[in-house]
Backbone as JSON Lines, residues from 0, in Angstrom:
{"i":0,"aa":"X","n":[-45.42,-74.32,40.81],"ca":[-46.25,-73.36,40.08],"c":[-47.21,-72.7,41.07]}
{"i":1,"aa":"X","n":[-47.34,-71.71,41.03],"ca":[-47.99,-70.89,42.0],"c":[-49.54,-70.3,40.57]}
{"i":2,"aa":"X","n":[-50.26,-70.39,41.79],"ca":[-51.8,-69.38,40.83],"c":[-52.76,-70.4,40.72]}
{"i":3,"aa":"X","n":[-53.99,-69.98,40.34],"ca":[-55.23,-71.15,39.73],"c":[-54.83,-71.48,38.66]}
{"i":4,"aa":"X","n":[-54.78,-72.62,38.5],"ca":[-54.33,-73.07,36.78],"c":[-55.29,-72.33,35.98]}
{"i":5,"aa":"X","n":[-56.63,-72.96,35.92],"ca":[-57.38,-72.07,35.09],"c":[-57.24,-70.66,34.9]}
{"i":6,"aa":"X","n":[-57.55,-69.71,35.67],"ca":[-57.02,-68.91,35.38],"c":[-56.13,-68.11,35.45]}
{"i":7,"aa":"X","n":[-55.21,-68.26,35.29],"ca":[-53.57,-68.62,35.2],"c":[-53.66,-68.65,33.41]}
{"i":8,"aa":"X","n":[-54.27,-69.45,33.0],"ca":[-54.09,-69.83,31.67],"c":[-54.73,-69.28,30.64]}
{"i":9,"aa":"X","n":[-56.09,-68.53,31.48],"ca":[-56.7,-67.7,30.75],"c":[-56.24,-66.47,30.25]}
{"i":10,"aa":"X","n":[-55.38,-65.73,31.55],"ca":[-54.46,-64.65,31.45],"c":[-53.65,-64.88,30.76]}
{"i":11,"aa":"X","n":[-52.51,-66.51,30.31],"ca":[-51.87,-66.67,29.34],"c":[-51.93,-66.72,27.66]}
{"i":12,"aa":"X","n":[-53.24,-67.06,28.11],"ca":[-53.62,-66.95,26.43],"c":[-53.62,-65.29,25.88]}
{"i":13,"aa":"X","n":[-54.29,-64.44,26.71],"ca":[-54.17,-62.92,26.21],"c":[-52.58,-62.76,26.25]}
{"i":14,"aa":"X","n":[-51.36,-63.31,27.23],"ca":[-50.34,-62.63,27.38],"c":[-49.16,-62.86,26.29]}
{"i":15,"aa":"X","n":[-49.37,-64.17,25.61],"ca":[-48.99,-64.64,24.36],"c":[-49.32,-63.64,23.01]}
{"i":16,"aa":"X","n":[-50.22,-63.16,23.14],"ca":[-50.53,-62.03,22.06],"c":[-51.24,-61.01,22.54]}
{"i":17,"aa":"X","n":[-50.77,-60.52,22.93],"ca":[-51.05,-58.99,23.77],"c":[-51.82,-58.07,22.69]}
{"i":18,"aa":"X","n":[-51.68,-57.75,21.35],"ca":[-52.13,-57.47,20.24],"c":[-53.39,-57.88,19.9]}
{"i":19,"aa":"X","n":[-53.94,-59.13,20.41],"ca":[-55.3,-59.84,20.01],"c":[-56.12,-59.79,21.21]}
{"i":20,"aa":"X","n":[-57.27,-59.62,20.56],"ca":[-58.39,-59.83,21.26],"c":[-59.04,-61.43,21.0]}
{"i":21,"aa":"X","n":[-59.79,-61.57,22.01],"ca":[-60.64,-63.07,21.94],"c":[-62.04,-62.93,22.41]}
{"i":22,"aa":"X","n":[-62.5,-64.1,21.59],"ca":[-64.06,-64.17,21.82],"c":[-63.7,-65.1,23.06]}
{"i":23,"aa":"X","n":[-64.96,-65.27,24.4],"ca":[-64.94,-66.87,25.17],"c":[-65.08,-68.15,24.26]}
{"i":24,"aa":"X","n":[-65.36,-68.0,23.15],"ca":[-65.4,-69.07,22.61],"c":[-64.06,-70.2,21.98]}
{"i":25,"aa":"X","n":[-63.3,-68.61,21.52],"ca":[-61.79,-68.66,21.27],"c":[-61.39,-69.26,22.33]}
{"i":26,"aa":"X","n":[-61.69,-68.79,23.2],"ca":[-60.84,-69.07,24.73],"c":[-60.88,-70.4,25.05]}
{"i":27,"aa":"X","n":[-62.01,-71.1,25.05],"ca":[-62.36,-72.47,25.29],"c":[-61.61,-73.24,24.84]}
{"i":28,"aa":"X","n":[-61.81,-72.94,23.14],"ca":[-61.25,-73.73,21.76],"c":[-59.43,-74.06,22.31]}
{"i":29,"aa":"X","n":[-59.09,-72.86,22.73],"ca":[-57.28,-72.53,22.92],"c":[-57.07,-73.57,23.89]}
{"i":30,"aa":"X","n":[-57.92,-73.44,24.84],"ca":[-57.16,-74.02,26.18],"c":[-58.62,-75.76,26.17]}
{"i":31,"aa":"X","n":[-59.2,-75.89,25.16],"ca":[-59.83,-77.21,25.68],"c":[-60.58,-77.42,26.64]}
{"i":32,"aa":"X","n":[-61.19,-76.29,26.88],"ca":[-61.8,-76.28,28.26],"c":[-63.5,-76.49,28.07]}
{"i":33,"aa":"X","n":[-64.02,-76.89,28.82],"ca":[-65.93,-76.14,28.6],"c":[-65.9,-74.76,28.5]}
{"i":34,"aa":"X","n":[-66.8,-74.68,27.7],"ca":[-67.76,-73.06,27.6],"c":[-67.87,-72.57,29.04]}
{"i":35,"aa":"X","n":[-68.53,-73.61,29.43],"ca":[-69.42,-72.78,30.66],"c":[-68.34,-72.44,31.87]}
{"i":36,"aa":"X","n":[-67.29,-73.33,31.78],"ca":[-66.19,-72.59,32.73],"c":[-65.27,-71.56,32.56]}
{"i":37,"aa":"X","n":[-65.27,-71.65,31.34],"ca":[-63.93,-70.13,30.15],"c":[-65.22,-69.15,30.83]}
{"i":38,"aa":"X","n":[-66.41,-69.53,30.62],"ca":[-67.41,-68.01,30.33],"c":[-67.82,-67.87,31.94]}
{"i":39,"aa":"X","n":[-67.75,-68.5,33.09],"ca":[-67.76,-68.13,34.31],"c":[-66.3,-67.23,35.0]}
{"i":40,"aa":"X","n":[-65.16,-68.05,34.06],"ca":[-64.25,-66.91,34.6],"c":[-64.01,-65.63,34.08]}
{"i":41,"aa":"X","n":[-64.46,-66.09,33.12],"ca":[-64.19,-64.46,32.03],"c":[-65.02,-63.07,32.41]}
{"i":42,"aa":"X","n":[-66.36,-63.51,33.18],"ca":[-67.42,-63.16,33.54],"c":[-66.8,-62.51,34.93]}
{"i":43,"aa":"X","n":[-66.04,-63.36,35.35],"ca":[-65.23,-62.82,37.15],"c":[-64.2,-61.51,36.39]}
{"i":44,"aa":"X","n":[-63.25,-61.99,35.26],"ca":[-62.62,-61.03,35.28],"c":[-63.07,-60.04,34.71]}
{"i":45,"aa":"X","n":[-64.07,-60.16,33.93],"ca":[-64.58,-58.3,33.35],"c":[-64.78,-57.88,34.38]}
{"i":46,"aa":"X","n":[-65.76,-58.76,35.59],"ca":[-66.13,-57.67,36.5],"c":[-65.17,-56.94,37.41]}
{"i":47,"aa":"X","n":[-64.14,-57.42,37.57],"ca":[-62.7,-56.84,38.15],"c":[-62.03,-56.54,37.63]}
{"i":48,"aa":"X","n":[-62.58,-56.46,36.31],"ca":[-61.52,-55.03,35.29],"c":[-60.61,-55.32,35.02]}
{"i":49,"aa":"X","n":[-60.01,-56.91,35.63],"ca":[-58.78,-57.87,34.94],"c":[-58.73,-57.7,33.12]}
{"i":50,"aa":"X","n":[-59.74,-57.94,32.48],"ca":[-60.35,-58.03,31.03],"c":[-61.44,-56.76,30.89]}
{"i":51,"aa":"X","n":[-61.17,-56.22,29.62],"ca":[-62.09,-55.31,29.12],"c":[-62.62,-55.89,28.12]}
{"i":52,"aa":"X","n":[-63.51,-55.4,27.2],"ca":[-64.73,-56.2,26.24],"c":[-64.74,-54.59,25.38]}
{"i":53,"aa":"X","n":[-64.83,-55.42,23.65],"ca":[-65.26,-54.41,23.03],"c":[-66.47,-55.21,22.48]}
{"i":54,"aa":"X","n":[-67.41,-54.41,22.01],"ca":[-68.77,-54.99,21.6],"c":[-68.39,-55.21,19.71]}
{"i":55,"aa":"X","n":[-68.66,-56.49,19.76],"ca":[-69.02,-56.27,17.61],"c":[-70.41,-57.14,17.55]}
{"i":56,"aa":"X","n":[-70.94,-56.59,17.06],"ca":[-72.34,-56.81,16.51],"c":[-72.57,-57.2,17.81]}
{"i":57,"aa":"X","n":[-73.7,-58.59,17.68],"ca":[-73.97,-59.04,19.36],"c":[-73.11,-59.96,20.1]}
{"i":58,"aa":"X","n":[-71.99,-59.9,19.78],"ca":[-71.22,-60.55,20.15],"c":[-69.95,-59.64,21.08]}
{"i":59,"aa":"X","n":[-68.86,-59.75,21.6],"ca":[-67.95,-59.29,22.46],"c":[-66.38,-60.16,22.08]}
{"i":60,"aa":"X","n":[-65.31,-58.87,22.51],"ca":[-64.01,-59.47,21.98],"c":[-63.56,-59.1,23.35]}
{"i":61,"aa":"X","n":[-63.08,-59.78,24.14],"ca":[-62.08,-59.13,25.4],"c":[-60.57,-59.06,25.4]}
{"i":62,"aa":"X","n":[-59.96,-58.36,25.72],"ca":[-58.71,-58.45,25.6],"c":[-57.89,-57.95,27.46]}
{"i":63,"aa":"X","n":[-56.6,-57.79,27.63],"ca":[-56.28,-57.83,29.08],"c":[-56.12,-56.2,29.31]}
{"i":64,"aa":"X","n":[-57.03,-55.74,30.33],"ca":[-56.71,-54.52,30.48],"c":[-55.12,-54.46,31.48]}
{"i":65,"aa":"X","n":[-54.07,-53.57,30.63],"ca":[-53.21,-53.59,31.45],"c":[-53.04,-52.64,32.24]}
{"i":66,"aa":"X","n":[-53.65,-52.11,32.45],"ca":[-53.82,-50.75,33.74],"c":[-54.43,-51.17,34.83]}
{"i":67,"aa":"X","n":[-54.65,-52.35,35.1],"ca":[-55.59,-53.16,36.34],"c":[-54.36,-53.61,36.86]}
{"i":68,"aa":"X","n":[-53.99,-53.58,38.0],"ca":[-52.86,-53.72,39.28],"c":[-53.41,-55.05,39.2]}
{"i":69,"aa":"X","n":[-54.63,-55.56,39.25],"ca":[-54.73,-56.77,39.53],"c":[-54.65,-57.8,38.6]}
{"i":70,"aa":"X","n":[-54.52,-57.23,36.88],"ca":[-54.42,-57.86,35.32],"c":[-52.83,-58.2,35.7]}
{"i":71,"aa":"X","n":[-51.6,-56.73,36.29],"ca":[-50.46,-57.27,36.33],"c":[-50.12,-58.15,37.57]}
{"i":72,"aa":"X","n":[-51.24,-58.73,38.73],"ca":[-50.35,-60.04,39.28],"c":[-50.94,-60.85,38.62]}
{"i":73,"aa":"X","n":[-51.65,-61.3,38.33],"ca":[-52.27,-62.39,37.58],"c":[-50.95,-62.46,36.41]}
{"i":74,"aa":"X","n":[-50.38,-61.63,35.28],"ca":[-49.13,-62.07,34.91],"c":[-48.32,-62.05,35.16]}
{"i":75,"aa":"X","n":[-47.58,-60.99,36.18],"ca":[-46.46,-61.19,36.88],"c":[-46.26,-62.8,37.53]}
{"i":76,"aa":"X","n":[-47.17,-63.46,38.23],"ca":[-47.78,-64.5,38.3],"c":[-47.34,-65.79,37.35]}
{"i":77,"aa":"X","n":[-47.89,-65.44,36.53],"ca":[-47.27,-66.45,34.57],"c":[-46.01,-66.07,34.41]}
{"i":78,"aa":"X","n":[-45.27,-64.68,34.44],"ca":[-43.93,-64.34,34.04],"c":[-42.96,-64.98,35.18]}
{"i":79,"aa":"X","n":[-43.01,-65.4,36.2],"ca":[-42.74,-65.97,37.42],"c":[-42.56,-67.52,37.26]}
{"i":80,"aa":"X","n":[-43.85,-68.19,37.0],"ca":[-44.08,-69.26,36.88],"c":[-42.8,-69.38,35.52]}
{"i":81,"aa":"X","n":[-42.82,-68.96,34.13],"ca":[-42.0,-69.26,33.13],"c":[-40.41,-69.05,33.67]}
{"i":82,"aa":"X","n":[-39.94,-68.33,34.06],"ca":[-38.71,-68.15,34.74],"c":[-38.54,-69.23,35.4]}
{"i":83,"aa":"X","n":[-39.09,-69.85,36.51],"ca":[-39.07,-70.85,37.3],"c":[-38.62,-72.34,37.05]}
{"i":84,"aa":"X","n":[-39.71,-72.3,35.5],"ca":[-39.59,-73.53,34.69],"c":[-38.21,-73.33,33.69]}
{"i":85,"aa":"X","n":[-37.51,-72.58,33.38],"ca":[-37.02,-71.64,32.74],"c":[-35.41,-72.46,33.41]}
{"i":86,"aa":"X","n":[-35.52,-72.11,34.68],"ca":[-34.22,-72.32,35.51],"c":[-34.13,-73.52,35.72]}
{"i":87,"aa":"X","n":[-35.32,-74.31,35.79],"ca":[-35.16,-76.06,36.57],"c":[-34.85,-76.63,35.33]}
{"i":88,"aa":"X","n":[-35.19,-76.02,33.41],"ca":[-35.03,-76.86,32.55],"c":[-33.78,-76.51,32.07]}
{"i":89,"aa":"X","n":[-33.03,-75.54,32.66],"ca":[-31.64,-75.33,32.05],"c":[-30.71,-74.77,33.36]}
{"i":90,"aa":"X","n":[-30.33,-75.53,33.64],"ca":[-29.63,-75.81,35.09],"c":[-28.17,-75.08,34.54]}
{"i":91,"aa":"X","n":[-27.59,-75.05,34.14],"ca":[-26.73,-74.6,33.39],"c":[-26.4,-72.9,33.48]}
{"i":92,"aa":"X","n":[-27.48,-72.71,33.49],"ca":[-28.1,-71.34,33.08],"c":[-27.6,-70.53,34.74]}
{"i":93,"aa":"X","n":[-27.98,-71.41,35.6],"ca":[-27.45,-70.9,37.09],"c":[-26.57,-69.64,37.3]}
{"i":94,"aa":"X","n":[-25.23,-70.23,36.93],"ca":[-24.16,-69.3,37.01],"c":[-24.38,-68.04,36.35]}
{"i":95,"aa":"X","n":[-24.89,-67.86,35.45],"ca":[-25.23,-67.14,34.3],"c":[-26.04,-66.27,35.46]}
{"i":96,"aa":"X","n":[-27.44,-66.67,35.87],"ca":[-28.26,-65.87,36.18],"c":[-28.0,-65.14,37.88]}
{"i":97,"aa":"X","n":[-26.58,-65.83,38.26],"ca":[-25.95,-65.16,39.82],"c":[-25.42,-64.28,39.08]}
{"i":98,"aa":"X","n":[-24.68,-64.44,38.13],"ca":[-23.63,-63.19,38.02],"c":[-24.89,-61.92,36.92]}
{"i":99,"aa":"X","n":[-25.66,-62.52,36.44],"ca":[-26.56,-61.37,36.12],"c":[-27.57,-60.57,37.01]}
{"i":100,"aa":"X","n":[-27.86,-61.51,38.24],"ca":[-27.96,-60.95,39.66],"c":[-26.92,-60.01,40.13]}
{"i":101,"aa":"X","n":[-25.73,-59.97,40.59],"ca":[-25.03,-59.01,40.68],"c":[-25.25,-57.59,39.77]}
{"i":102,"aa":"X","n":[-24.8,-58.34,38.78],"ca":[-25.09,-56.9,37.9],"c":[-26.69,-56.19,37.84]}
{"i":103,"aa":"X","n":[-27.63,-56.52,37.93],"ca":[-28.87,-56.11,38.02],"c":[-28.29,-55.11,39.85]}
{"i":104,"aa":"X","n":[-28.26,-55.78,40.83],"ca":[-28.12,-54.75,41.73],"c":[-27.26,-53.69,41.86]}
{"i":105,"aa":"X","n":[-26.15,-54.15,40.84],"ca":[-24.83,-52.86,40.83],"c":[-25.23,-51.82,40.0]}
{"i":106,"aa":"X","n":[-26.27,-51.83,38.76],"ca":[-26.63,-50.77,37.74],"c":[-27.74,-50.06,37.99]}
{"i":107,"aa":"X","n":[-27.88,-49.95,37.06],"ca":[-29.04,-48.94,36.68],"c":[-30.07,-49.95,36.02]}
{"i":108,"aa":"X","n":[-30.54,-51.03,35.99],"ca":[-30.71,-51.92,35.24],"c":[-32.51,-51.86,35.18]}
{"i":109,"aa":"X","n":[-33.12,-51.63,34.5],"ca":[-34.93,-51.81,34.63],"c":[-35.13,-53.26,34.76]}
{"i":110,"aa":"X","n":[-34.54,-53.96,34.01],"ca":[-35.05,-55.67,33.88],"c":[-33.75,-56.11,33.08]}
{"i":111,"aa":"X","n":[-34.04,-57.57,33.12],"ca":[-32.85,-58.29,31.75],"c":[-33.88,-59.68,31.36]}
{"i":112,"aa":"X","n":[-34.16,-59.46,30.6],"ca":[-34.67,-60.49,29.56],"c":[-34.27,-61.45,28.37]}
{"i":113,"aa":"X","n":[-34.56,-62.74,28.72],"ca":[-33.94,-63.65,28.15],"c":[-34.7,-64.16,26.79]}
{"i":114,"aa":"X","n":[-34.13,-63.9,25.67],"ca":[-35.03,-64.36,24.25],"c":[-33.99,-65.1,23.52]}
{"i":115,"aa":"X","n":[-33.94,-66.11,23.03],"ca":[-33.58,-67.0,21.87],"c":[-31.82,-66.16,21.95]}
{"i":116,"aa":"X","n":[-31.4,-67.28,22.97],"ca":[-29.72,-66.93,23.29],"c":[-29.06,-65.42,23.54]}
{"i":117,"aa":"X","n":[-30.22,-64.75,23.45],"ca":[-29.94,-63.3,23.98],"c":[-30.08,-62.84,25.16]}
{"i":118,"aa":"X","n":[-29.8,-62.33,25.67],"ca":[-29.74,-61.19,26.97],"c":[-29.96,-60.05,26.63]}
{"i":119,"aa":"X","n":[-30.97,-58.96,26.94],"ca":[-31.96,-57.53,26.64],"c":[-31.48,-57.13,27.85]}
{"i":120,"aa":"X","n":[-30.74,-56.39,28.27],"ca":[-30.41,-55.54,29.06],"c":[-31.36,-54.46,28.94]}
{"i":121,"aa":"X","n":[-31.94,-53.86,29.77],"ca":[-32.91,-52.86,29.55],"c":[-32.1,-52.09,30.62]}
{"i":122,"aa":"X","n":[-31.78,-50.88,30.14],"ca":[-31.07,-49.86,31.33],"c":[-31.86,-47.88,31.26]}
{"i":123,"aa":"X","n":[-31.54,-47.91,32.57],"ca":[-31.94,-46.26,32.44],"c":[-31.06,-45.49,31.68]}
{"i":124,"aa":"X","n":[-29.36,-45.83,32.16],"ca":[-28.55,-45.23,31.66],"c":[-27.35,-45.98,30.61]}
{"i":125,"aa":"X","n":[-27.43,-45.67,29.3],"ca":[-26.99,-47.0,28.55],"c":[-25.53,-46.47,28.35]}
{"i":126,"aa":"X","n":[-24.73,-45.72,29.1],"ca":[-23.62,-45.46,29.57],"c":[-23.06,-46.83,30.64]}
{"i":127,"aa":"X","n":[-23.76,-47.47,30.86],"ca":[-23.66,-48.41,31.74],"c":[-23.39,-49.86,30.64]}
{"i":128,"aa":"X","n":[-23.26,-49.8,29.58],"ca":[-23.25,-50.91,28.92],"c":[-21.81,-51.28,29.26]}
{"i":129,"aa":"X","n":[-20.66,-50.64,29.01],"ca":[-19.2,-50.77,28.41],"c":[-19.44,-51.45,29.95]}
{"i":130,"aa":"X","n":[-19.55,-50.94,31.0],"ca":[-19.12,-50.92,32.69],"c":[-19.95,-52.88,33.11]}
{"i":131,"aa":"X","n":[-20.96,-52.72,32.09],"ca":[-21.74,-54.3,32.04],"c":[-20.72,-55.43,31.4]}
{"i":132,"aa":"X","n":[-20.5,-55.25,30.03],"ca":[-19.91,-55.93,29.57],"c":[-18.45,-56.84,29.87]}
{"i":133,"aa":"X","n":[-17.54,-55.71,30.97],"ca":[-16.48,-56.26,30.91],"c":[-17.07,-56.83,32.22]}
{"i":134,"aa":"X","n":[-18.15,-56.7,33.0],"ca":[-17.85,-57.32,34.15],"c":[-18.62,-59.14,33.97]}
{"i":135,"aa":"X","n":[-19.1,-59.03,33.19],"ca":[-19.8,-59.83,32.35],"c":[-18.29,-61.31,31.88]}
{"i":136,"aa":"X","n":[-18.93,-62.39,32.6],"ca":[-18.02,-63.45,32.35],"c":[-18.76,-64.76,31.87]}
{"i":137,"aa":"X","n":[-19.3,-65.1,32.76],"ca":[-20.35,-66.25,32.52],"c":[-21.37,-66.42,31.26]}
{"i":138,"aa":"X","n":[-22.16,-64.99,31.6],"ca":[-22.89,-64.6,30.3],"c":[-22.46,-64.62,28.97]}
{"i":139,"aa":"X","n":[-21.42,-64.54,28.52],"ca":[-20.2,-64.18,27.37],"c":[-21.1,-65.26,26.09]}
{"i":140,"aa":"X","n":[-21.52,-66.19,27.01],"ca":[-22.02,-67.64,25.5],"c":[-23.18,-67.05,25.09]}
{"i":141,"aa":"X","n":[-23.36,-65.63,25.64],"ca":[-24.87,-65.32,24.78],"c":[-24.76,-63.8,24.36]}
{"i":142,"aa":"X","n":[-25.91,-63.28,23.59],"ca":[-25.59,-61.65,22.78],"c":[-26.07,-61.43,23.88]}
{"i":143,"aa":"X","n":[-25.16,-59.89,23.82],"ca":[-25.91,-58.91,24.63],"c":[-26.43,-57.8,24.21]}
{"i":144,"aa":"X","n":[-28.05,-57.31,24.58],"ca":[-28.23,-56.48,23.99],"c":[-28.68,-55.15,25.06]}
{"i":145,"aa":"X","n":[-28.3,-54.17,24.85],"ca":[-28.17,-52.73,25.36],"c":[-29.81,-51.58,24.8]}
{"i":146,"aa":"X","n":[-30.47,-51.66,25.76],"ca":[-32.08,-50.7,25.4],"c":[-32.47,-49.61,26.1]}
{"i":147,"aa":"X","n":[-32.77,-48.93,25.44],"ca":[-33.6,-48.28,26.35],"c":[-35.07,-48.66,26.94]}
{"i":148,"aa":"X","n":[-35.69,-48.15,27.4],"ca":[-37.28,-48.32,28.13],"c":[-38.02,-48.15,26.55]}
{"i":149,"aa":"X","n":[-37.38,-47.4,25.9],"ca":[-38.06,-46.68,24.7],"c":[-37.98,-47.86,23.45]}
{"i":150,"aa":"X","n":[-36.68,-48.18,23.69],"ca":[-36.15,-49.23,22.43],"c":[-36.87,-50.51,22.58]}
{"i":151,"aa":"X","n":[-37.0,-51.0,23.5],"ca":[-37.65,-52.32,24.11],"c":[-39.35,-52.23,23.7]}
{"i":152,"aa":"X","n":[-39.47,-51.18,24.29],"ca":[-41.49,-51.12,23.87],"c":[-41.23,-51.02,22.34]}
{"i":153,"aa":"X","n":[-40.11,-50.21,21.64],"ca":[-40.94,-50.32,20.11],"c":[-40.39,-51.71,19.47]}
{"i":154,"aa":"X","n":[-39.52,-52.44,20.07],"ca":[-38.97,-54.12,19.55],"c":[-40.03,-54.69,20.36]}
{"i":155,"aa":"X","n":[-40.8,-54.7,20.78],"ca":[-41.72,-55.61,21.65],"c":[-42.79,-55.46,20.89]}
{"i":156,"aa":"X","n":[-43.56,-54.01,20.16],"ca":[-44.87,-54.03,19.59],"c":[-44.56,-54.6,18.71]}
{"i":157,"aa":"X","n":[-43.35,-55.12,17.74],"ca":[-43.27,-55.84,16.13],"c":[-42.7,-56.8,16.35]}
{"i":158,"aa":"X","n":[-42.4,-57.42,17.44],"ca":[-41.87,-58.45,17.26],"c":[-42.82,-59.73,18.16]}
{"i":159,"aa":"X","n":[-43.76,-60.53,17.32],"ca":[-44.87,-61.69,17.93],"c":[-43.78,-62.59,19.24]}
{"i":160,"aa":"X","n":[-42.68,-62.54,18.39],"ca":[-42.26,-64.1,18.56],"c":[-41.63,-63.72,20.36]}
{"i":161,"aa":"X","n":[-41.23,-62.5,20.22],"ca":[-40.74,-61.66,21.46],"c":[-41.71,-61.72,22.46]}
{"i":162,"aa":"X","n":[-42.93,-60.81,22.14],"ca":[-43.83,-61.24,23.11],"c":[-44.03,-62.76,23.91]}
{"i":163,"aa":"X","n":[-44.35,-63.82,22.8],"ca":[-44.56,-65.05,22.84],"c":[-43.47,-65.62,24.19]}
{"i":164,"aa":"X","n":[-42.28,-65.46,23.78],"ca":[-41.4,-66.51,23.79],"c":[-39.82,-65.9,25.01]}
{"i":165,"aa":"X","n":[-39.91,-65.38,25.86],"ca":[-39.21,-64.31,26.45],"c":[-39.3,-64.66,28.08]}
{"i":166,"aa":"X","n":[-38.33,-64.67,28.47],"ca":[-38.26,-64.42,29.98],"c":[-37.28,-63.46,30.66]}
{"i":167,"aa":"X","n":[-38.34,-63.38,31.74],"ca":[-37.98,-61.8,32.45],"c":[-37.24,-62.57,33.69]}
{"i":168,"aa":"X","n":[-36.17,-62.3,33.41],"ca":[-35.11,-62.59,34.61],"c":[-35.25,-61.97,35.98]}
{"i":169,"aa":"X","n":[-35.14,-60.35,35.81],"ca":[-35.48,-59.93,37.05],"c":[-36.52,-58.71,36.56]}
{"i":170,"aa":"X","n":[-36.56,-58.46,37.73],"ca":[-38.33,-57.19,37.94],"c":[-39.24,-57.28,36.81]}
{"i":171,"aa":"X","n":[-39.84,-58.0,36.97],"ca":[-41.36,-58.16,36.19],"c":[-41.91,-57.15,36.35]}
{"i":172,"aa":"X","n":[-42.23,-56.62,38.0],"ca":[-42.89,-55.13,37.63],"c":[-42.27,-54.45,37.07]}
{"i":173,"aa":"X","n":[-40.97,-54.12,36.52],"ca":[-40.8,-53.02,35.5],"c":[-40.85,-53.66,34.32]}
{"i":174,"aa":"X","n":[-40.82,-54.49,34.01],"ca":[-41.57,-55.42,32.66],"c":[-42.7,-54.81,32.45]}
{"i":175,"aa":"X","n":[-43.43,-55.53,33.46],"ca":[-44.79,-55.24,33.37],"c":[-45.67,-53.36,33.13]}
{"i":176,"aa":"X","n":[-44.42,-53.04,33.7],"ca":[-44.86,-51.46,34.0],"c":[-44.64,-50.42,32.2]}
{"i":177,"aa":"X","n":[-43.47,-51.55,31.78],"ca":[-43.56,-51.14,30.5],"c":[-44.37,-51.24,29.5]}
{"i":178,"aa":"X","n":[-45.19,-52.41,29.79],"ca":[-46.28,-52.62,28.55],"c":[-46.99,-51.92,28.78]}
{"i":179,"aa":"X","n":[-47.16,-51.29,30.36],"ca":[-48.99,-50.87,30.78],"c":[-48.57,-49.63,30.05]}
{"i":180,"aa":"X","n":[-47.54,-49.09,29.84],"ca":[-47.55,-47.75,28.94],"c":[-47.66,-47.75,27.61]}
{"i":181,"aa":"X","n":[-47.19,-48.63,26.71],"ca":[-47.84,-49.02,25.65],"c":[-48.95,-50.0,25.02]}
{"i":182,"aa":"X","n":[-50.33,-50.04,26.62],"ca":[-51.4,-50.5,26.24],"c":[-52.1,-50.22,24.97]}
{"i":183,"aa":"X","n":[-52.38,-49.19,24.97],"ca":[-52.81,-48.68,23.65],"c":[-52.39,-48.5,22.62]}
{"i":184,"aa":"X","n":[-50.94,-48.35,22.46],"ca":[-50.82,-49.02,21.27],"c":[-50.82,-50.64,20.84]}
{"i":185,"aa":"X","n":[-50.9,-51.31,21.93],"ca":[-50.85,-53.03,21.52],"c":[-51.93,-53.37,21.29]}
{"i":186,"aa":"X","n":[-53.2,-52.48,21.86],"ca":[-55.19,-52.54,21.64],"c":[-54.88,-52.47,20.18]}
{"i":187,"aa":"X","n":[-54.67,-50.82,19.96],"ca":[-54.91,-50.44,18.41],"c":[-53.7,-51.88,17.35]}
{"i":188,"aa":"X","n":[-52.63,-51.81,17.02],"ca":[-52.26,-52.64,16.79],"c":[-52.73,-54.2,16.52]}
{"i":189,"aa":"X","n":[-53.53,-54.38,17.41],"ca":[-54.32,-55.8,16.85],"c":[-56.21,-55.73,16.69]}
{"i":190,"aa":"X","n":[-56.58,-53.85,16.75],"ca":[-57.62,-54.02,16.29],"c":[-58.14,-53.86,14.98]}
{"i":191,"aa":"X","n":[-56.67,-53.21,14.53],"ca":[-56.28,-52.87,13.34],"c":[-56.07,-54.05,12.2]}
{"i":192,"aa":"X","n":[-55.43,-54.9,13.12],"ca":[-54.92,-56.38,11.92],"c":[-56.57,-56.87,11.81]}
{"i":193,"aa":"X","n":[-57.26,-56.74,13.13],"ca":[-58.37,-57.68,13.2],"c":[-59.56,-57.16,12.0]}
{"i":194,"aa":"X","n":[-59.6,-55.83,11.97],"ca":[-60.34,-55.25,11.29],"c":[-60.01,-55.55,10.05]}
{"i":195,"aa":"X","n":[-58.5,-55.22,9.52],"ca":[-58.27,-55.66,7.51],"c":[-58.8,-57.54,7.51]}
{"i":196,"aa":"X","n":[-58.41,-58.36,8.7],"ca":[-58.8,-59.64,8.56],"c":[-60.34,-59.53,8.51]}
{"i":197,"aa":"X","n":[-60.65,-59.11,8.59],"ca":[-62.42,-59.19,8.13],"c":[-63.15,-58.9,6.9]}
C-alpha cells in the first residue's frame, strides 16, 4: 500500500460518495479516529485546496475538490491501492487482466473498469467494440460493457453502488479526468439530497 494511511482514508471516505459532503466530525465518527487528528488534517487539506468547505450556519461541510491535481493523486493513490488488493485477492483474475492489457494498448480505450462481474469498456470510438469482443478470450466469464466518456459519467452520477464499489483497471487519470468534469454535477447532486434531508 502506498500513501499516509490517514490520509489516504480521509480522501476515501469523500471518494466512496463523491455526492456527499461531511462535517470533521462525520469524518472522525467514519474512520474512528480523534477529533483533533481528522481536524488537523482536514485543516492541511482545505489549505491546499485538496477539500473545499461550504459554510451552514456556524458550522462547515467539506467535500473533495476535484479540480485540485493534487485531490486527483491523493485518489489516484486509493484507486491504485484497490486494484492492487483487487489482483493479490483474485489471482485468477491475472490472465484476464494481460489480455485486457493488450487490448487497452491496441484501441482506442479511455479506461476498463471492473464492477460486480462486469467489464466497462470505456472507448473513444465504440466502433471498436465488435474488433474488442472477438479478440476477447479470457475475459468471456464476464459482461462486457461498451461506453462512451458520456455514458459512463451519466451511469456513474446514479449509480451509489458504482461509485462505491469499482475498479479501474487501467488509466486512473482518465478515470479520474472524467469525474473532474462532472464535479458539479456530483456537488449539486448531493447538496440537493442533503438539503430535502433536512
Amino acid at each position: 500500500m502506498i500513501g499516509n494511511k490517514l490520509e489516504q482514508s480521509i480522501i476515501a471516505v469523500f471518494q466512496n460518495n463523491l455526492s456527499n459532503t461531511y462535517s470533521i466530525n462525520e469524518i472522525s465518527r467514519i474512520l474512528k479516529k480523534s477529533y483533533p487528528n481528522i481536524n488537523k488534517k482536514s485543516n492541511y487539506f482545505l489549505k491546499e485546496g485538496i477539500l473545499k468547505k461550504i459554510n451552514i450556519g456556524k458550522s462547515y461541510q467539506c467535500f473533495l475538490n476535484l479540480d485540485s491535481e493534487k485531490t486527483k493523486i491523493f485518489m489516484a493513490v486509493n484507486e491504485l491501492n484497490i486494484k492492487e488488493e483487487f489482483l493479490k485477492d483474485n489471482k485468477e483474475f491475472g490472465k484476464v487482466f494481460d489480455e485486457l492489457s493488450q487490448i487497452y494498448k491496441r484501441f482506442s480505450v479511455d479506461t476498463i473498469i471492473y464492477f460486480k462481474k462486469n467489464l466497462i469498456f470505456i472507448l473513444k470510438d465504440l466502433s471498436d467494440k465488435v474488433s474488442i469482443s472477438e479478440l476477447t478470450v479470457m475475459s468471456r466469464a464476464y459482461n462486457h460493457q461498451f461506453m462512451t466518456v458520456q455514458e459512463f459519467q451519466a451511469l456513474f452520477l446514479n449509480d451509489m453502488e458504482l461509485q462505491k464499489n469499482h475498479v479501474v483497471l487501467f488509466s486512473v487519470e482518465n478515470y479520474l479526468q472524467m469525474l473532474s468534469e462532472i464535479n458539479d454535477k456530483l456537488f449539486m447532486k448531493g447538496f440537493i439530497k442533503n438539503i430535502k434531508n433536512d
